[in-house]
MOPAC internal coordinates of N, CA, C and O (Angstrom, degrees):
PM7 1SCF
backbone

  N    0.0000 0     0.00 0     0.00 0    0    0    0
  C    1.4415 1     0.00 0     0.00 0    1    0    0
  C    1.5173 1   109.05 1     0.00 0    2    1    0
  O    1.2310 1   117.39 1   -11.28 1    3    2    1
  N    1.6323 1   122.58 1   168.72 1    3    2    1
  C    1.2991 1   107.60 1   167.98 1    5    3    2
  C    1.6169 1   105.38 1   -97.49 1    6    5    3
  O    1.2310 1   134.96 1    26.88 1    7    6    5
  N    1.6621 1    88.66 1  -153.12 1    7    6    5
  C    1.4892 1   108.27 1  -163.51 1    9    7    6
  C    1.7848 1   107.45 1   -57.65 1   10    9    7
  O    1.2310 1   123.09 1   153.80 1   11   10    9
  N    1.5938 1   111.68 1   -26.20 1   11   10    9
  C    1.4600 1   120.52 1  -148.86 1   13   11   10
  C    1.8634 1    88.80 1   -97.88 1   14   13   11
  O    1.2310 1   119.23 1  -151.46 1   15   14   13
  N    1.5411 1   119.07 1    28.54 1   15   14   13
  C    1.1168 1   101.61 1   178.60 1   17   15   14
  C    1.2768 1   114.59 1  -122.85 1   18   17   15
  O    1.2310 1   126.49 1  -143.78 1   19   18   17
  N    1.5550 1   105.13 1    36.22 1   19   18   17
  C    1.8277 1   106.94 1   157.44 1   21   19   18
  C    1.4076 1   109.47 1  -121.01 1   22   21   19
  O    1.2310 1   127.82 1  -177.71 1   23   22   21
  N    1.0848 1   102.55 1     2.29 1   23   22   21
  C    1.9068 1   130.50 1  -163.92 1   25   23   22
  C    1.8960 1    86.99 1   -85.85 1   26   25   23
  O    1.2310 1   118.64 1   -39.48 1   27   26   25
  N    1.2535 1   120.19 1   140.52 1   27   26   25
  C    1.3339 1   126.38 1   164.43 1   29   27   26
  C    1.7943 1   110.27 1   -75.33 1   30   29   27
  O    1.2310 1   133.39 1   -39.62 1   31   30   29
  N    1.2772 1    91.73 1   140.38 1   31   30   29
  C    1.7996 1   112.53 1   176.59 1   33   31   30
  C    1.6575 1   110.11 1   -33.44 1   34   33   31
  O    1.2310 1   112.44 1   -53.03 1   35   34   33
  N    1.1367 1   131.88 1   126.97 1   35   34   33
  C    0.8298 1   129.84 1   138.02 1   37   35   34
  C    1.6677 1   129.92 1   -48.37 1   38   37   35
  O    1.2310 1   121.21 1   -33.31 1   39   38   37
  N    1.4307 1   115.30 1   146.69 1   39   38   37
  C    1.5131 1   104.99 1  -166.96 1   41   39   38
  C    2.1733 1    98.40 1  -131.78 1   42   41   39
  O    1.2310 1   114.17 1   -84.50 1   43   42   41
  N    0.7290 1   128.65 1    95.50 1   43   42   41
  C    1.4551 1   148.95 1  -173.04 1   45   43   42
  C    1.4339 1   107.32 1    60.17 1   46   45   43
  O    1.2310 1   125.65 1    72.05 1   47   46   45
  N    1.1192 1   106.75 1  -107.95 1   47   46   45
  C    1.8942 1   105.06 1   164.06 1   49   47   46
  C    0.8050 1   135.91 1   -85.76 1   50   49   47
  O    1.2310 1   128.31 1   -89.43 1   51   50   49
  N    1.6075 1   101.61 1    90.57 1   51   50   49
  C    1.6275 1   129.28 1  -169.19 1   53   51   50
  C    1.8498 1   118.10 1    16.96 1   54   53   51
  O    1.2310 1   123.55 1  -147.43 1   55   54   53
  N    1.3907 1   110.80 1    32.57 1   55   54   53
  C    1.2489 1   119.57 1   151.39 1   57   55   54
  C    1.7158 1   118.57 1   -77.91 1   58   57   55
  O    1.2310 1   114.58 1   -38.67 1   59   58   57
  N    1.4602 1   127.87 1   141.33 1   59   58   57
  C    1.2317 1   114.57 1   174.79 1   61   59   58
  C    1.4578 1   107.17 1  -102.21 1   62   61   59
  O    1.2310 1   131.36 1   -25.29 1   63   62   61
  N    1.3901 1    95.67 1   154.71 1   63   62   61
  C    1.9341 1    97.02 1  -170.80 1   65   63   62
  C    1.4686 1    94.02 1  -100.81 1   66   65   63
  O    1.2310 1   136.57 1   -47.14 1   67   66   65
  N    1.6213 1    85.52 1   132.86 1   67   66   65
  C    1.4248 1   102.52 1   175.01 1   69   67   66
  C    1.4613 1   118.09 1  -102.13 1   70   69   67
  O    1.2310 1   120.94 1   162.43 1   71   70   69
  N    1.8002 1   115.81 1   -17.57 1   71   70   69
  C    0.9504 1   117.34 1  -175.81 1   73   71   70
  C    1.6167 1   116.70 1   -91.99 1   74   73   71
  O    1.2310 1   120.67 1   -63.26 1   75   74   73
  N    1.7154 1   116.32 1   116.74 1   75   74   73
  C    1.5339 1   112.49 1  -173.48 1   77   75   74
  C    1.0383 1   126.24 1   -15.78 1   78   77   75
  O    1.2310 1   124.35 1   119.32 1   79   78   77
  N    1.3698 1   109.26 1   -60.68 1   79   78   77
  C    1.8281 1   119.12 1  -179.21 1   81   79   78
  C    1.3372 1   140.29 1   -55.33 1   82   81   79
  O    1.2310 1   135.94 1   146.87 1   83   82   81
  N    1.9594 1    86.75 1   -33.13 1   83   82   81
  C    1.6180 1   101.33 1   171.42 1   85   83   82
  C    1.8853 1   109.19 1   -81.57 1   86   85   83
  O    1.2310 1   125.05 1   164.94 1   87   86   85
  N    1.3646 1   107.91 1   -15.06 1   87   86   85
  C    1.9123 1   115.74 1  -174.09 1   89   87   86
  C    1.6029 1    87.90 1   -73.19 1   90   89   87
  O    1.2310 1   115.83 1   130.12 1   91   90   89
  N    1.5596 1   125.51 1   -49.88 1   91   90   89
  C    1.3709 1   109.24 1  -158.60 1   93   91   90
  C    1.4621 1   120.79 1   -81.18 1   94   93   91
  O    1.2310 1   127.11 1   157.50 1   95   94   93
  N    1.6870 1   103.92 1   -22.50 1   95   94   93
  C    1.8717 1   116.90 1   169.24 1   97   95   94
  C    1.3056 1    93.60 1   -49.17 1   98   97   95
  O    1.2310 1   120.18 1   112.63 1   99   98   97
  N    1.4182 1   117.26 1   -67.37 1   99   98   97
  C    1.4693 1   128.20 1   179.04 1  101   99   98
  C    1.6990 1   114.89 1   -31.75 1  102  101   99
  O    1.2310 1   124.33 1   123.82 1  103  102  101
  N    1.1779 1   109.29 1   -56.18 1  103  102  101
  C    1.7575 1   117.34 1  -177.49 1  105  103  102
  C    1.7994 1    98.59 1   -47.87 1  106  105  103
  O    1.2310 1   133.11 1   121.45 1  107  106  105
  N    1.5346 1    92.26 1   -58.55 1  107  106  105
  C    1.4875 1   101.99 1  -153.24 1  109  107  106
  C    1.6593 1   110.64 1   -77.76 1  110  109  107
  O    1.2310 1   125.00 1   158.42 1  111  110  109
  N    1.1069 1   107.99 1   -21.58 1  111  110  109
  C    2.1409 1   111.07 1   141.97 1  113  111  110
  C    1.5070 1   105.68 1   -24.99 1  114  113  111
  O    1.2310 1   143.31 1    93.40 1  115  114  113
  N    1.7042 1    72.33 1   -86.60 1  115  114  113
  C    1.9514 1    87.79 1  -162.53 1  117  115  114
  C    1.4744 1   126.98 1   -42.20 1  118  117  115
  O    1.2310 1   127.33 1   143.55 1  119  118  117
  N    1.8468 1   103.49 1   -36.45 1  119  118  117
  C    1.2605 1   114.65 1   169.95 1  121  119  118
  C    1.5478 1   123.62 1   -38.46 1  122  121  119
  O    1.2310 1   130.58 1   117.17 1  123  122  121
  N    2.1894 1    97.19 1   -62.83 1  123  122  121
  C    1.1349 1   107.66 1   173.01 1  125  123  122
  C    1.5393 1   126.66 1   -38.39 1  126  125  123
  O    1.2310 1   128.52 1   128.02 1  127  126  125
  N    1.6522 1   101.20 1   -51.98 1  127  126  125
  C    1.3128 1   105.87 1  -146.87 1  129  127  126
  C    1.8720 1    99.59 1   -69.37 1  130  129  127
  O    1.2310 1   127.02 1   138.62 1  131  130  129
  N    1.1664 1   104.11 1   -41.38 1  131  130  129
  C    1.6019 1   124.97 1   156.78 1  133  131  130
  C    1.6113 1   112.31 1    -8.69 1  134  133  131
  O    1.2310 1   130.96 1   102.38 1  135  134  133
  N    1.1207 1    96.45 1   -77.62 1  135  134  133
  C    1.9014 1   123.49 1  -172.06 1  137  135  134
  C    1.6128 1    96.48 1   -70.51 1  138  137  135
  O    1.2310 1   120.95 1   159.04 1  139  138  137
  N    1.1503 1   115.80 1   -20.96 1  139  138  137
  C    1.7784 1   105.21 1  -178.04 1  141  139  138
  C    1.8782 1   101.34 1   -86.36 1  142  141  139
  O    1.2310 1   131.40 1   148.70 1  143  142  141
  N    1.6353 1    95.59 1   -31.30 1  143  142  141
  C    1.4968 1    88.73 1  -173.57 1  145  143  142
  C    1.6041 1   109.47 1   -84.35 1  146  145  143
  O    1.2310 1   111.19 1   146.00 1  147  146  145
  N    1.1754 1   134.18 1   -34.00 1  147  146  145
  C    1.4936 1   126.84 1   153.08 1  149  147  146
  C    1.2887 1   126.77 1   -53.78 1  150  149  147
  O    1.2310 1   112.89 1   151.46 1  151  150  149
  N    1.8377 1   131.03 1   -28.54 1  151  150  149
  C    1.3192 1   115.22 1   155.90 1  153  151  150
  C    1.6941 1   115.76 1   -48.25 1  154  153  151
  O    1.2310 1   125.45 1   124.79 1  155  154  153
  N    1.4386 1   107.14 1   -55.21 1  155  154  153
  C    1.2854 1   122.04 1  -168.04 1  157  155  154
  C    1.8069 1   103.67 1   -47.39 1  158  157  155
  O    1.2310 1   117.72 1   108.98 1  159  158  157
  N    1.7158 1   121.95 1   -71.02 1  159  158  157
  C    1.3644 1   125.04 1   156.58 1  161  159  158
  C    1.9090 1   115.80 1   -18.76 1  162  161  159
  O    1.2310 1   121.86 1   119.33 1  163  162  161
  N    1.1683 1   114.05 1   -60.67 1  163  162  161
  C    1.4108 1   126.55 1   171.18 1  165  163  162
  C    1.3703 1   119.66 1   -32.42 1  166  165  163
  O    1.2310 1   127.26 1   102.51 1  167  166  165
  N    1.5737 1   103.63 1   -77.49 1  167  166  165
  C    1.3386 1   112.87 1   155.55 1  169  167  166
  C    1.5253 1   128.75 1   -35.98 1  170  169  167
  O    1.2310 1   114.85 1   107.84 1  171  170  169
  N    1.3536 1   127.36 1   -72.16 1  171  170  169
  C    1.1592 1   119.55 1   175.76 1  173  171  170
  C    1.3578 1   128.30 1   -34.46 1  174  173  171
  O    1.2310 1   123.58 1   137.18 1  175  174  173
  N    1.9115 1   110.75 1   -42.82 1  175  174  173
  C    1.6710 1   106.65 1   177.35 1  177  175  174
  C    1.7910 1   105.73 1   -86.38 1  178  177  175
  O    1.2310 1   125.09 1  -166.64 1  179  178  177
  N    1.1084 1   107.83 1    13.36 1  179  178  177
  C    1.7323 1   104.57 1   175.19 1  181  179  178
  C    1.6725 1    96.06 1   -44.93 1  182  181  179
  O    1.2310 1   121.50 1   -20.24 1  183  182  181
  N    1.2780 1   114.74 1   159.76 1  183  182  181
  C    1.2913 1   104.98 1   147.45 1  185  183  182
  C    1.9718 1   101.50 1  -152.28 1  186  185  183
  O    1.2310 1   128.98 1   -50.82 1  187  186  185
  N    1.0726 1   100.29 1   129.18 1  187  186  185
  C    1.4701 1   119.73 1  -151.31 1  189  187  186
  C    1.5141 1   112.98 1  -115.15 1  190  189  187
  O    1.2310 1   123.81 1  -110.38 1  191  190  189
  N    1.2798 1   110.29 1    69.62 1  191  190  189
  C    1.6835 1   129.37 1  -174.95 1  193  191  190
  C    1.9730 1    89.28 1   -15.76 1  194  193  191
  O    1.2310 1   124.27 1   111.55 1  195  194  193
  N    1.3251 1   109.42 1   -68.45 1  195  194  193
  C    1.6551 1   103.88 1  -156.32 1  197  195  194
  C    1.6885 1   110.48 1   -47.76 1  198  197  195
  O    1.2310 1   118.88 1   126.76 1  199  198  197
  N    1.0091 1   119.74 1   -53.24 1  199  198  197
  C    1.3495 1   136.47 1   139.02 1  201  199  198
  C    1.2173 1   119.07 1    26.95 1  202  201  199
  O    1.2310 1    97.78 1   -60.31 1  203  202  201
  N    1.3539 1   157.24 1   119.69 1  203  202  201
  C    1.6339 1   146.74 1   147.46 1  205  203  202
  C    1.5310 1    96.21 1   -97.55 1  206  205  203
  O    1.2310 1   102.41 1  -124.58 1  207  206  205
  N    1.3447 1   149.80 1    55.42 1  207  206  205
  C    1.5996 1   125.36 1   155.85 1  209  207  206
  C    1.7850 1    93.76 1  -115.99 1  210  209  207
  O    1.2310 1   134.30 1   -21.49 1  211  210  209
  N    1.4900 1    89.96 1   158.51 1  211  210  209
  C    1.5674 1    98.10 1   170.95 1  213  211  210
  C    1.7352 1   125.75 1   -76.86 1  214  213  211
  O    1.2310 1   122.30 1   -46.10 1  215  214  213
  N    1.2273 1   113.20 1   133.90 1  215  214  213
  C    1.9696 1    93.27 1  -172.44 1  217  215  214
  C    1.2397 1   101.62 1   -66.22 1  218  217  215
  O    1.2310 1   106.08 1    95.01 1  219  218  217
  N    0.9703 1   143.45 1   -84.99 1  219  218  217
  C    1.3146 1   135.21 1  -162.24 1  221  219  218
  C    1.5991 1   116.42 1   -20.59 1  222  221  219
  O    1.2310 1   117.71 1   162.46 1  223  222  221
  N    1.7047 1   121.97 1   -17.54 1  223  222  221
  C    1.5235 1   111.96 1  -173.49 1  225  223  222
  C    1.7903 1    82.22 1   -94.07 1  226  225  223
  O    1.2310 1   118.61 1   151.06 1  227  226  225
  N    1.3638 1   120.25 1   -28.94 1  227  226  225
  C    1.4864 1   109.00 1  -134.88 1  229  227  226
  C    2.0111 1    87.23 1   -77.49 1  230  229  227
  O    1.2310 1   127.52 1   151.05 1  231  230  229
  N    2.0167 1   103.13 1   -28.95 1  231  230  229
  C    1.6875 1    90.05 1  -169.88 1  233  231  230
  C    1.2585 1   108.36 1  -102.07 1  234  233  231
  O    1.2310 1   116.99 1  -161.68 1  235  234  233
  N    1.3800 1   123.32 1    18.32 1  235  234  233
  C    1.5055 1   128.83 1  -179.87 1  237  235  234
  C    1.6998 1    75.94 1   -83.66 1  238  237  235
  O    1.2310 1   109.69 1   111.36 1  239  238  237
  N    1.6031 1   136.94 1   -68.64 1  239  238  237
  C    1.6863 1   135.76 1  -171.66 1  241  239  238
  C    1.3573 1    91.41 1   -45.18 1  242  241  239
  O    1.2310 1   108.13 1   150.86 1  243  242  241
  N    0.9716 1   139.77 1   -29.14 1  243  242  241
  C    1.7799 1   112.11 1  -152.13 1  245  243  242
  C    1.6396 1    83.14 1  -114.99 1  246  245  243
  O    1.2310 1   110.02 1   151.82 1  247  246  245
  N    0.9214 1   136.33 1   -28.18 1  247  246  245
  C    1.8277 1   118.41 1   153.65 1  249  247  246
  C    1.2706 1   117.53 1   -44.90 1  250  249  247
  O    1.2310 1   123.63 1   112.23 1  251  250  249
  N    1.4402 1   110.64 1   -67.77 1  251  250  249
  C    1.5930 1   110.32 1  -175.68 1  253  251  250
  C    1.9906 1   112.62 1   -68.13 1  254  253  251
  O    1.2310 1   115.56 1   161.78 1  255  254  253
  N    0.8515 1   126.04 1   -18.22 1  255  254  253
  C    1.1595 1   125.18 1   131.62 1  257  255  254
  C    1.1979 1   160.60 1   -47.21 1  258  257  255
  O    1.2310 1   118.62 1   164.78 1  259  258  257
  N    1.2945 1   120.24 1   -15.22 1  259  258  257
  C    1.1564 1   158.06 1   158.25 1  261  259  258
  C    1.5233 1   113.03 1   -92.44 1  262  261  259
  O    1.2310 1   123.78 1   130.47 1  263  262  261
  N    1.2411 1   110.35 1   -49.53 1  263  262  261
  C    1.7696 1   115.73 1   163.84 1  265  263  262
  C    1.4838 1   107.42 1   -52.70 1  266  265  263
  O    1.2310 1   120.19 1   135.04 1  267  266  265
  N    1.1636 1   117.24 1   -44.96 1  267  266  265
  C    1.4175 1   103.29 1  -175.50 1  269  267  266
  C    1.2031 1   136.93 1  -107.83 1  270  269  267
  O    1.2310 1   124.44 1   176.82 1  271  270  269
  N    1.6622 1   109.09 1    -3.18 1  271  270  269
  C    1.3773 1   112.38 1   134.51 1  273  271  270
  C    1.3930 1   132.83 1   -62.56 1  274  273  271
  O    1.2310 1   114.84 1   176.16 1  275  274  273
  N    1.1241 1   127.39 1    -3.84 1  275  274  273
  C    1.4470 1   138.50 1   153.74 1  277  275  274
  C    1.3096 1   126.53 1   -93.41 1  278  277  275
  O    1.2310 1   117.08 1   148.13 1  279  278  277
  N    1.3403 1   123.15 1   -31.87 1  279  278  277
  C    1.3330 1   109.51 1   164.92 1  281  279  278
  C    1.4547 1   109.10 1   -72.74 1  282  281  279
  O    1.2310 1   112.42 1   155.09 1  283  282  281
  N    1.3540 1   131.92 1   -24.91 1  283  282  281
  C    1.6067 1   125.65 1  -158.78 1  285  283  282
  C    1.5498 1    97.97 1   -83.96 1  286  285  283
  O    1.2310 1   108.12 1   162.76 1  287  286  285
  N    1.1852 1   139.80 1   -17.24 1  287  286  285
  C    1.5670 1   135.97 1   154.70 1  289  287  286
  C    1.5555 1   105.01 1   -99.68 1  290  289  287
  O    1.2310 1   107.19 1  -140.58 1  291  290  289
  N    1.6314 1   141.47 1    39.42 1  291  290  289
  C    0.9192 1   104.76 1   128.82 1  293  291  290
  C    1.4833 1   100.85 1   104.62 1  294  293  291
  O    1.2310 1   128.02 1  -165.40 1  295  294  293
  N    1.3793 1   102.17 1    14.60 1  295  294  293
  C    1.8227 1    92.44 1  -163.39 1  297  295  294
  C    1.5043 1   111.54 1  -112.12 1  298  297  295
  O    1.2310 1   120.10 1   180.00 1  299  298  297

């Protein structure tokens, strides 16, 4: 992790949520956004005999895909 990971979550614009409910919407974002960027990773190293693409193009997309489903919430 980095430095900002004893530091409490940020909650949209760089306000921190103090209120429980709004910390766990918050959790369960990050969670999401998390699990979308490891499907995406997943996908890319598939490698799918029926298939004609090369892996290396298909998980270089599902890296940068994953990059930017994480930067676009903030991560």
């Amino acid at each position: 992790m980095t430095q900002n990971s004893a530091q409490e979550p940020d909650a949209g614009a760089g306000r921190a949520a103090e209120d429980p409910e709004e910390r766990l919407r918050l959790l369960e974002s990050q969670v999401q956004t998390l699990a979308q960027a490891l499907r995406a990773l997943a996908r890319g190293l598939e490698e799918i005999p029926s298939e004609d693409t090369r892996l290396e193009t298909e998980a270089a997309r599902g890296a940068r895909l994953a990059h930017e489903l994480l930067l676009a919430q903030g991560m």
